[in-house]
Structures are given as C-alpha cells and as structure tokens.
N, C-alpha and C positions, 0 to 999 in steps of 0.2 A: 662417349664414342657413338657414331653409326654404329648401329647393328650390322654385325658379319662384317665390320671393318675392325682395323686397330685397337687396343685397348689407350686410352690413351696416355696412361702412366707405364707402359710396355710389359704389360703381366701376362707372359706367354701366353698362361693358360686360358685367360680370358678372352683373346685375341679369335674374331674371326669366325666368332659365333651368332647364330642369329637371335639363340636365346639363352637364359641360363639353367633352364633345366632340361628344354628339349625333348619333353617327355619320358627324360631315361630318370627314374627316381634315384635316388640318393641311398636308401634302405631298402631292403626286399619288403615285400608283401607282407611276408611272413611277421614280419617285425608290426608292420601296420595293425593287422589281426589281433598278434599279441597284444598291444598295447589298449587298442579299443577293448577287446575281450579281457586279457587275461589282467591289466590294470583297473578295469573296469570294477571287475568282480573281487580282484584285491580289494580293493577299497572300501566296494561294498561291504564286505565282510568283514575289514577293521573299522568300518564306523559303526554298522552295527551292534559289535561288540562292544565299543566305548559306550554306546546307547544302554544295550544290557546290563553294563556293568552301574552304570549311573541310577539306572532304575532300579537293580538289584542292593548295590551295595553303598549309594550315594542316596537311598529315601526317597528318590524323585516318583510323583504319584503318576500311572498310567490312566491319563483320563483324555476325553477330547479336547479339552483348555489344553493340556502340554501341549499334544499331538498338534498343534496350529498354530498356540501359541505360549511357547516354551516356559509360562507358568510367569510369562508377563515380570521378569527378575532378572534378564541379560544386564549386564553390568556396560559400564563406557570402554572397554579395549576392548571385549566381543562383538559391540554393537558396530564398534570402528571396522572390526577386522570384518565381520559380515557386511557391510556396507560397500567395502573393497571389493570381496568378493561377488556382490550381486555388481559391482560398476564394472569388474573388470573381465568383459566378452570376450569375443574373440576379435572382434573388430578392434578391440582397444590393443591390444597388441598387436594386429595386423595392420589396421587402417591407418591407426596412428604413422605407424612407419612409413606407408604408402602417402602420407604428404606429407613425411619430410624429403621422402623418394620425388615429390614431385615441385614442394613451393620449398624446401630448405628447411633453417633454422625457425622460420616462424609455423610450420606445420606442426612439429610436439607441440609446441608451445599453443595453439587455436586448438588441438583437439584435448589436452591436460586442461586447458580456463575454461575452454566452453562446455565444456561437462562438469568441471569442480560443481560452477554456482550455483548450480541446481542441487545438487547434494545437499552444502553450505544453508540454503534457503528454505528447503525441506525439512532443517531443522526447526522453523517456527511451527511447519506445521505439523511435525509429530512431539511437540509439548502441546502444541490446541487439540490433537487425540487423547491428552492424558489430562487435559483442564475441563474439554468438556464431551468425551465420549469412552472415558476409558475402561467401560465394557464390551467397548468391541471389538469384532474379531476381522472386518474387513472395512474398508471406506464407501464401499456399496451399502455396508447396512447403516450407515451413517446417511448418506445420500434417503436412502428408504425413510427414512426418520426423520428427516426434517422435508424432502420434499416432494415426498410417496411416490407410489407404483410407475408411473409414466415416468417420472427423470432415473426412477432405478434400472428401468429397459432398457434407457436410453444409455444412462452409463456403465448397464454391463456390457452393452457392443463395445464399447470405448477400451474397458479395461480386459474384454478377451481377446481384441484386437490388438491393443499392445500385445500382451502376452504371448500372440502368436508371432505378431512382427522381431519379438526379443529372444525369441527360440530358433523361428526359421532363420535370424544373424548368427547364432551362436552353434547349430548343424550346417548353416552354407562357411561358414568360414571353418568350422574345424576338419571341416569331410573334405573340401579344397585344399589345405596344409597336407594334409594324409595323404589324401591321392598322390597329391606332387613330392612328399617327399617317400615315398613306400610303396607307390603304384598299386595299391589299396584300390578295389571297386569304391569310386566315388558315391554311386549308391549304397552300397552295403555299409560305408562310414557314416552315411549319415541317418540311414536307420536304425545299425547298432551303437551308437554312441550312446544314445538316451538308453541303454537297456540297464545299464551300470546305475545309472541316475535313477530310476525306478528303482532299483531294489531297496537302496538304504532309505530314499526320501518315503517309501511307501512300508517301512520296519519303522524309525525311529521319529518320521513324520518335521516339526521344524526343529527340534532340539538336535535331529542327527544335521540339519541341513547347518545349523553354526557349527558343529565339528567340524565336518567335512570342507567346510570354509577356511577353518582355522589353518589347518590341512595344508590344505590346496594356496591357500594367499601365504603362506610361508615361504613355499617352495618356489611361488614365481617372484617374491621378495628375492630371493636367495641367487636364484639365475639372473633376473637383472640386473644384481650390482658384479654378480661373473663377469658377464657382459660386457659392461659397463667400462672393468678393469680392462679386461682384454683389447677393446678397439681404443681406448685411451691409455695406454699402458705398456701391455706385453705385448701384443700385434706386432709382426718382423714386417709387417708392410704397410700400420699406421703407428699404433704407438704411443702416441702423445698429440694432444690437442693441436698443438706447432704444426704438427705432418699431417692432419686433418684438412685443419686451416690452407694450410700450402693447398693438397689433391683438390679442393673445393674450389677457392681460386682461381687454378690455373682448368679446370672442369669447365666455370662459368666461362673464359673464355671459346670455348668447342665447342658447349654444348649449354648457351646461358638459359636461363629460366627465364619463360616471357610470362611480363605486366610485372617482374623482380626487379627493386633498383637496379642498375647496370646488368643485371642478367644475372646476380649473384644469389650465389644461396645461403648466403651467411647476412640476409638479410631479415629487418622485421617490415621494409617497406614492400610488402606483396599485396597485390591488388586479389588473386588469386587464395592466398590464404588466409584474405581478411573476410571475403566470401565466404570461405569454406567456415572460418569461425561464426560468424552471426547463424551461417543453416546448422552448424554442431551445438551452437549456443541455444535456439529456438525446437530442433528437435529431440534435444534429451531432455528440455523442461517437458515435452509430452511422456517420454520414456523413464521418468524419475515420478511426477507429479499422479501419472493415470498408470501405474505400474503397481498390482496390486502388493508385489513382493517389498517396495519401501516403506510400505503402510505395516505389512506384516512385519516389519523389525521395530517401527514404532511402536505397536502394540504390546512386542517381546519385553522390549526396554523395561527396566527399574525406570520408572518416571523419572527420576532426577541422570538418569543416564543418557534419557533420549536427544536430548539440546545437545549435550556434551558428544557423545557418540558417533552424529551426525556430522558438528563442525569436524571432532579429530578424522573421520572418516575421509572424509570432503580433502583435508589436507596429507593425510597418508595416503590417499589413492592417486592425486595430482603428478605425484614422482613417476607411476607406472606409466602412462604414453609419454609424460616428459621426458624421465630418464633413458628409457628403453628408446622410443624413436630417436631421440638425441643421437643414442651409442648406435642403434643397426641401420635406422632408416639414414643418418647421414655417413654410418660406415660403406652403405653401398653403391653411394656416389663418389663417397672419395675413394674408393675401389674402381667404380667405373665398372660395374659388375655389369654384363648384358642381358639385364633384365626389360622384357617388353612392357609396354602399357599395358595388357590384358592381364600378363601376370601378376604385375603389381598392383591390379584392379582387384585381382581376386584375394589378394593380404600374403602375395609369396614374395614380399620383400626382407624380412625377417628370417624365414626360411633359407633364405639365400644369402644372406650375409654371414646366418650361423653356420652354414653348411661350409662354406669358402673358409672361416676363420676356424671349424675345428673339424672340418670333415664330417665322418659320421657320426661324432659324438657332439657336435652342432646341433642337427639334424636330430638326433636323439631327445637332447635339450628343447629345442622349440617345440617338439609333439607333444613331450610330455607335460611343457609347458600350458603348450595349448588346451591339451588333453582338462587338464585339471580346470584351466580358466572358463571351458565348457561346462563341467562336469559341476564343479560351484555353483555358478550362475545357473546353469539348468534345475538344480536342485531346488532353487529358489525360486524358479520360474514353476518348478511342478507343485510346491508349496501353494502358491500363490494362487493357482489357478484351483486347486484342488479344496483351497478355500473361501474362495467366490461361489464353486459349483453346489461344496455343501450346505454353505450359510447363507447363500443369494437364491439358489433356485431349490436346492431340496429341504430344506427346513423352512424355507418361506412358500414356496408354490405347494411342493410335493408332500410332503410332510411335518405338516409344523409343532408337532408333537414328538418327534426322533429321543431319542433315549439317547444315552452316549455310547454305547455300546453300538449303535445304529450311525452313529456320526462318524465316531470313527472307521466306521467301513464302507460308508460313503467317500469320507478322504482317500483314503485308500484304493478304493475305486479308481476313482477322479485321476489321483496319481497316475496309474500305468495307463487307465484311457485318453490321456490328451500327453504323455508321455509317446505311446506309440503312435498316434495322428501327427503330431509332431516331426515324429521318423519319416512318414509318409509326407508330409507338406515340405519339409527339406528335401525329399527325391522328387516330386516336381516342380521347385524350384530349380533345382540344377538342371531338369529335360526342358526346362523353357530357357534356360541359358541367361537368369538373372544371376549379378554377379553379387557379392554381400556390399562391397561399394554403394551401386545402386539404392538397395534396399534400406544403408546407414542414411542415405542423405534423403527417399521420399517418407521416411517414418516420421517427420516432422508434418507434413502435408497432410498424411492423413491421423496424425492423435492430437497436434497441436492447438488444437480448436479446443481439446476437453479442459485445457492445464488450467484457465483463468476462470473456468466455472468449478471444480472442483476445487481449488485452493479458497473459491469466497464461500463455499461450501460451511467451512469452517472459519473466516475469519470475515466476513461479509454481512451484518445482521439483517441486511436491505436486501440481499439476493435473493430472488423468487426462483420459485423452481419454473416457470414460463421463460426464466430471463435462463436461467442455464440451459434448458434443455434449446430454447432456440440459437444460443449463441454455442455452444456444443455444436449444434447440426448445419448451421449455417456457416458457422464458421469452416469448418469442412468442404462443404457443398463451395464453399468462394476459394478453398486452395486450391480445390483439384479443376478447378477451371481455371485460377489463372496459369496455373502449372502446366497445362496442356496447349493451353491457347499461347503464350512463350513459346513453347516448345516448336509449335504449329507454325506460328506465324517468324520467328526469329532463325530455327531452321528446315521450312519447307515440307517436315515429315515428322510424323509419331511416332520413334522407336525406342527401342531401351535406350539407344546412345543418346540421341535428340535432348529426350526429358532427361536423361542424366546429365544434360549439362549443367553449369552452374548457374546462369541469367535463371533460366525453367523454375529449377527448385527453389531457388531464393527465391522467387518471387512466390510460388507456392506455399515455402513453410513461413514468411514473414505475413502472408493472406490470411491461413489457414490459423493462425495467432491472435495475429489484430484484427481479426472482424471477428471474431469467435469472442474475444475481450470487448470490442467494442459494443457489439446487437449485446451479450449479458448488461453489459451496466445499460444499455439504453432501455432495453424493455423493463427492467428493473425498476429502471426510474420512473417509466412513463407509464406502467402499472401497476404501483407497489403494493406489498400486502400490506393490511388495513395494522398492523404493529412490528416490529421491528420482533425478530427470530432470537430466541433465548437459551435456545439449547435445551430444555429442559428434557424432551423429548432424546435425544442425543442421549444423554445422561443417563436416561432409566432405561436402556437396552439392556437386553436379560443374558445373561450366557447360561451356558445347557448346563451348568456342573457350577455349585459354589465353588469358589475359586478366590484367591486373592487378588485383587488389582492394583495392589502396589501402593495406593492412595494412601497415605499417613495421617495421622491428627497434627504430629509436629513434627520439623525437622525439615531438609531439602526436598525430600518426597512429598508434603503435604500440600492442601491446597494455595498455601502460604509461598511454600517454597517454589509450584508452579507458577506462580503469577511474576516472581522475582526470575525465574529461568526463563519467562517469553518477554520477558523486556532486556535481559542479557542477551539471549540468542537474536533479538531481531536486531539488536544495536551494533552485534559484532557481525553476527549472518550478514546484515547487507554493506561492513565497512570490506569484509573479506572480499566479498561478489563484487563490489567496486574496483577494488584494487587489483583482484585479481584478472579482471576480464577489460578495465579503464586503462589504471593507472598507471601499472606495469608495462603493456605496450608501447601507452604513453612517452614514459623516462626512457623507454628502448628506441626510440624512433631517428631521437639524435643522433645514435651511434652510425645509422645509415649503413654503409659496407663493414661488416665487424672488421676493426683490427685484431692482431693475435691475441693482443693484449684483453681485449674486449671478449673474445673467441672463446678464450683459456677461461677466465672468469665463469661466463655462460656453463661452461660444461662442468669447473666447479662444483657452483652451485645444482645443478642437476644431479650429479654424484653425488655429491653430500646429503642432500634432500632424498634417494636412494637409499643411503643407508642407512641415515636417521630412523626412515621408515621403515625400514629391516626390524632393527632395534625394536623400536617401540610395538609394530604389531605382532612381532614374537614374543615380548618380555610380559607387557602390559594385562592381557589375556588371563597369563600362565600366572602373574600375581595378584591380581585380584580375584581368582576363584582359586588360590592353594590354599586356605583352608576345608571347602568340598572335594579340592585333589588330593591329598592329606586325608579326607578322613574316607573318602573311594579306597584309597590305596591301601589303608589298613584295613578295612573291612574285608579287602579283596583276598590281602595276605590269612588274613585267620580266617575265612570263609562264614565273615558274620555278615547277615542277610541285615540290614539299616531298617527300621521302622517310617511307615511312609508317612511322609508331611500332610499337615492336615491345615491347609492353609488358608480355608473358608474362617477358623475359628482365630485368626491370629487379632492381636488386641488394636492394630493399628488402624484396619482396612475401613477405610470412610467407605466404600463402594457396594461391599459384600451382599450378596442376594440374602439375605438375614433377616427376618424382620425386625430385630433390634436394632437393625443397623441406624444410624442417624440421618443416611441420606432416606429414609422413606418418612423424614419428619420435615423437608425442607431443602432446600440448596444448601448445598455441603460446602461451598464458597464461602458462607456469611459466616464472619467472625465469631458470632455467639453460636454457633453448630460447633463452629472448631474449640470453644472454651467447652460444650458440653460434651463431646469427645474425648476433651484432655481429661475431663473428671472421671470417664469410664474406666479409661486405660490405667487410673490410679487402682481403681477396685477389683479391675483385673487379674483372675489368677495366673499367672504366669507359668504354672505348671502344663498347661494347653499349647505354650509356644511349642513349635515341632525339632527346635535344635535342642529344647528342654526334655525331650521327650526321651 
C-alpha cells in the first residue's frame, strides 16, 4: 500500500498509517531496561557458574591456554553451535528480513548463500592452523612468523578494524530493535548492552564464551521455527503458504518490486537481489577470513573437529536468515504492514511482523532474541580482540616475558576496555545517524582487500610479505575510491544515501577484493623470495603454559589424519560454495514467477532445514561432551572438587613445549617422526593420562 492509504488486503488496523510504529513503542521502557540489565546480568551469572562448576568439579585447568583457548579440545557440535553463534548478528536477523522486505523471495535466499561460503571455506583454513601453526593462539602471530613485524602492523589495523566494524553492527542494530520496540534511550542501549557481555567473557574468558553460545543459539533455534509455524500455519490472517502466495501476488500487483521479473516477489529473477548477493557474498569473506574470533574457534577445535565443525556450522547456520526472513520478512509484505524504508533500513522488519502476529509477547520474542544474538557474537568479538591485544601487542611489543598469571590479566583487561569503547563507538554512530544497513554493505570496502592475502598466508608457499602487505593496502586504497567516485559521479553528491546505494558499493567491495588479490599474486611473482615458505617457523610458536595441542601420533587427530581432513574439506568445502551460491539459483531461475506449487515446496524446504537445525545444534553438543556432563554433575552432587588435567604430559601430543617432544628433532609431518612417536606412546605410562588420574 501507500503509506497513510489503504491496507491493501483491508486490515483495519493497518489502514491509514504513515508508519508502523510511529514512535509509540510496543513495550514500556521499563521492560527495555530489564532486559538489557536484568537479562544481562542473569546470564552473566548462570554462565559464570557453568564456568565455575567445570573448573571446580569438571578438572578443567585455570590457565592462560583455557582462558583464550579453551584447552584447544571443543568437539564438532560445539564448534558448529559456536560458529552459529559468532554468524548470527544482529543484522542476520534483521537485515536478512529487510531484503526480503524489499527484493522477495530471493532476499533470505542472497543473504543465507552469501554468508554460508565463507564459513563452508574457512574450513580449509582452520585444518592448515592445525597442520602447520597449531600453537597458536591468534592469525596475527602467524602472520608475525612467517612474514614479520611490518605485515603484523599492517594486519592488526585489518583485524581491529573488523572487530570494530562487527560490534558497532551488533550495538547499532540491537540498540535500534530496543529503542523501537520499548522506547528505551537509544543511547543507553547501546552502551549498556555490552556491560552483560564483559562480565562473563572477562570471568570464564573463551570457554564461558561456547556456553553462553550454546545458550543463546538454542533459544533463537527455538523462536525461529515458533515463527516459522505461526506465519505458515496458525496465522488467522496467513496461515499457509497458499495464503502467502495469494497476499504476495495480488501486493506485486499495487506495489510490484522494480528490476523483479513482473514486479513480483516470489521471484529469484531480481537484478536488485543479485547485487545485494555478490556485495554479501565479497564482504563477509572479509568478516569471516580477517575476523580474529573464527580463527579463535579454529584454534579451540580438537583438530579433527575443525574441517568438520566449520562445514556442519556453515550448514546449520544457512536456516537462520533463510528460514526466519522466509517466515517475517515475507510475512510483512503479505500483511502489507506500513512499514517505511528508513524503518526497515534500520532491521524493524522483524520487530513488526512479530509485534502484529503476537502483540507483546512478539515483541518480547524478538528482543530477547535479539538480545542474545548480540550478546553471543559480542562475547566472541571481546574474546577475540582481547586476544590480539595480549598475544599481538603485549607479549610481543610490551612484555615478552608475561607470566600467565600476567596474561591472563591482560585478557581481562582488554575484555572490559574495548568492551566499553565499543559502548561509546555505537553511541556515535547513532548521533551521526548511520543506519546498520549502511554499515553491513561498506564493511566489504573497507576489509576486503585483507581476505586473499591472509588466506595465502597459510596456503600460498610463493606469497611474500611485500606481496600481502601491498595488496592488503592497496587493495583498500582502490575500493574506497571507486566507492566514492560511483557515488559522486552516478548521483551528484556524497552522503550516507548516495554511497549506500548499490552501483557505489558493488563497485567498492568487488574493487576492494580484486585488486587486493590481484597486486598480492602480482608482486609475489614479480619479486619472489629466494625459496618457497615451509612453515617451519609457523610450527615452533611457543605458547606461555605447556599445554596440549591436540596433535596425535595416530588416529584422525594426527598429522596423518590432517593431511586426509584438508583434502576432504577442500573437495566438499568448495562443491558446497558451488552449489550453494551457483547452482541452486541456477535450477531456481526456470521457475521465474513461483507457482503455488513451486511457492509451497520453497517454504518447505526452509522449515524443514529450521528444524533439522534445531535438532542437531541442541542434541549434538549435549552428546558428545555427556561424559564430562556426567562426571560435572556427580561431582557437583557429592561436592568432590575433580583433580586438574595435566595435559602438557598426555602421551599423544606431537606439539608439546617439552623437550622430549619429537617435533624439536624435525618436522613432525614425516612419516618416520610419526613411527618414532608411535614407539613412545607404546612405553608410556599411562597412569599420567588426566582421566586416569
């Protein structure tokens, strides 16, 4: 409908309004408050104590290694279910909906594929952190190590520039939801959001950061497929996919979608959403690749969990903008709800459809939803950063002697101070009136340049560090100029709306990629180093505390069994990214105008794909670590304190800071390392394992 005219399927209440929320919120204040504060600090306090309890009565050792990286042993359903949780922002529930609110059926669908393959593909490169760096604790000191001090400057701007770009998304879209739905000070949402987020991530460090994951990616599992049901199902005013189809339909005629075949929304032929997909597709490889929090779960990983982890991850996350935009962002067209552009710019498409289908207990849903999908992802974002700042500039610049005892209060540090600046950088993005829209589409513009020099990083034995750092910088330096100059010269003036159009940014983030890819392989080639790069240096990174790293003599874990997981993962990794982001639009194209028949199926398979997901990241989790649940829970009940694992001495670890170890006699790769290994492990007492203990 026009705004402040008619609804067009005659829904009184919708009729005649100029918007849909009008600045009257839906919840009081009050409820807003509580939710930031007093959920905040709930949670706090039960993940904490899941923390305590693990340390106390579960053996787990309190050292700087946990504290960052959770003792290098997350299993493949945690790793999936965290992976979720760091993908799923606040934009992926918001934004998502807001193009389906704007280009149809092919909007989930571009922002679910153009985010998967990036996931999907970064499984090759967290098995090459675990084949040839797996003592470290970030991709900066990786970067240090093969191609020193000048490319590590260069790529920590990179990766604390993500990490500010993936926070200030995740306080401008959750402080936005709040305000509009609770009349909540938009500022005070978004500097008290993170205060929740500091308390547990800077108590139990990354090991509380998968709880609270586990958490929080349940519960928006959970309202999803609610969701889901209700606009496909129980809805008195849609119901079934049939009565979707029909409001959609007879919409395109009133109000069709332009550069849509016939102006429909039930299409995949969008010129509009095909845009949107290649700039979703180009800037979350810079948000996945130079994001220091997917490196941190690679490192977390059981090596033989990482491959695995990542694909399940990649494919349980897909459901979330799929399914979810399917169900609200097309329920609020075939509602015909009077939502504005601005609103839906800012991610209140969601909000408003839950709001219309259950009133305040809608409304309640989506905060809380949201609430959490911040609260996750920020936790891994404070993670993340808090482990750059101690293992990148204060044990390498400031003190490179730090005790653990010192690291960890450095972490800790780190936590609450880029925690609270954080708070602050979200309140002056909202007084400059950038809207999280904006912000999703020029975050390719300016990280995308880092993605093809840090991924040859590891898998590139020809790439110089002249060849990253100038294709890093110039790659940059060429999007934001053609980004601007588009914007300039296509419409007349530079302002937020301008560069946010979509010619602008396309041309930005595809600039900002391929000449960032193109100058690395060219300087590379054209002045290579005098031998091809071996890792070795990689390898023998030291961590502050013996520690296990997971490395086996034999078995799926060993260096055997990596070599067989990066020729699995890269064969399925890139048939999935094919398929997923080629093929399928591909075989969809035919279909042109969905029939019902066509229509019904689509939504389906989306719901189905919903619950599957449900299932498995609740179930999967909760069964491969019930024996450590099992043996928490008894100790808890008789109040016996577990003796702590001592996992420096375990018989497997090829890696171990030890001087027996095998890796200080040679690359721990060649086969006759691993035959003299297996001979160790024969004479091994086995009374030193720590579940023997």
């Amino acid at each position: 409908m026009v705004l402040g005219g008619e609804n067009v399927f005659g829904i009184a209440s919708l009729s005649n309004r100029d918007s849909f929320f009008a600045g009257q919120p839906v919840l009081s204040q009050g409820a807003g408050y509580g939710i930031v504060l007093g959920f905040g600090i709930f949670f706090s306090l039960f993940t904490s104590l899941i923390v305590w309890m693990d340390y106390r009565f579960g053996g787990t050792r309190t050292s700087s290694e946990q504290f960052n990286c959770a003792g290098r042993t997350i299993k493949t359903g945690l790793i999936a279910v965290d992976i979720v949780s760091h993908w799923t922002w606040a934009a992926t529930l918001l934004q998502s909906s807001n193009v389906a609110w704007q280009y149809g059926v092919s909007g989930p669908f571009w922002y679910a594929s153009g985010a998967t393959v990036q996931i999907i593909l970064f499984g090759i490169l967290a098995v090459e952190v675990k084949r040839k760096a797996p003592k470290a604790h970030t991709i900066l000191e990786i970067v240090r190590a093969r191609w020193g001090t000048g490319a590590h400057i260069v790529f920590s701007f990179f990766c604390v520039l993500t990490n500010c770009i993936v926070t200030g998304m995740l306080l401008l879209g959750g402080s936005a939801v709040i305000n509009a739905l609770t009349g909540m000070n938009i500022y005070a949402a978004a500097f008290l959001i993170p205060i929740g987020i500091i308390m547990y991530t800077a108590i139990g460090g990354l090991k509380a950061t998968f709880m609270s994951c586990y958490i929080h990616t349940v519960y928006i599992y959970v309202v999803l497929c609610m969701f889901s049901v209700i606009v496909y199902a129980t809805s008195p005013d849609l119901g079934s996919p049939a009565k979707v189809w029909s409001n959609l339909r007879e919409l395109s005629k009133v109000t069709p979608v332009e550069n849509n075949y016939n102006g429909s929304y039930l299409t995949m032929l969008s010129r509009g959403g095909l845009i949107f997909g290649i700039i979703n597709l180009i800037g979350n490889f810079g948000t996945v690749f130079v994001d220091q929090a997917y490196w941190q779960s690679a490192i977390a990983a059981k090596p033989s969990a990482s491959h695995k982890g990542y694909i399940l991850g990649g494919i349980l996350w897909f459901c979330i903008p799929f399914t979810l935009a399917t169900c609200l962002g097309l329920a609020s067209r075939a509602l015909d709800l009077p939502l504005t552009a601005a609103e839906a710019g800012e991610g209140l498409v969601p909000p408003a459809a839950a709001s219309y289908l259950l009133g305040q207990a809608g409304s309640v849903l989506i905060v809380l939803m949201l609430f959490m999908a911040v609260t996750s992802s920020g936790s891994a974002e404070l993670i993340a950063i808090s482990s750059l700042f101690t293992y990148d500039i204060y044990r390498t610049y400031i003190n490179k002697n730090a005790t653990p005892k010192q690291t960890i209060m450095v972490s800790r540090v780190s936590v609450v101070t880029f925690g609270v600046l954080m708070g602050i950088l979200a309140v002056l993005l909202n007084v400059a009136g950038v809207s999280l829209g904006w912000v999703y589409l020029v975050m390719g513009v300016l990280i995308g340049s880092a993605v093809f020099p840090i991924a040859a990083c590891l898998m590139w034995s020809r790439c110089t560090a002249a060849g990253a750092i100038s294709g890093a910088l110039i790659g940059q330096w060429a999007g934001l100029i053609f980004w601007l100059i588009w914007a300039k010269v296509g419409y007349g003036e530079l302002t937020l709306a301008t560069t946010g159009k979509d010619y602008p940014m396309l041309a930005g983030n595809l600039a900002s990629m391929l000449v960032g890819m193109f100058v690395t392989i060219a300087v590379s080639l054209i002045k290579p180093d005098d031998k091809p790069y071996d890792w070795e240096s990689t390898r023998n990174l030291k961590m502050v505390e013996e520690e296990f790293t997971g490395i086996t003599a034999e078995g799926e874990d060993s260096p055997e069994g990596m070599d067989n997981a990066f020729k699995w993962i890269t064969r399925w990794g890139l048939f999935l990214a094919i398929m997923l982001f080629v093929l399928w639009p591909l075989l969809a194209l035919p279909a042109k105008d969905f029939s019902k028949g066509y229509f019904t199926f689509w939504i389906i398979l989306s719901m189905t794909w919903g619950f599957v997901a449900t299932i498995v990241a609740t179930v999967l989790p909760l069964w491969e670590a019930k024996d450590h649940l099992w043996k928490v829970t008894i100790n808890t009940l008789t109040w016996k304190i577990a003796p702590k694992e001592d996992l420096s001495k375990h018989a497997g670890d090829f890696f171990g800071d030890r001087a027996d170890h095998p890796s200080k006699h040679g690359n721990p790769y060649l086969v006759a390392e691993a035959e003299a290994k297996a001979k160790q492990v024969e004479s091994f007492d086995e009374a030193t394992l720590p579940m023997k203990a």
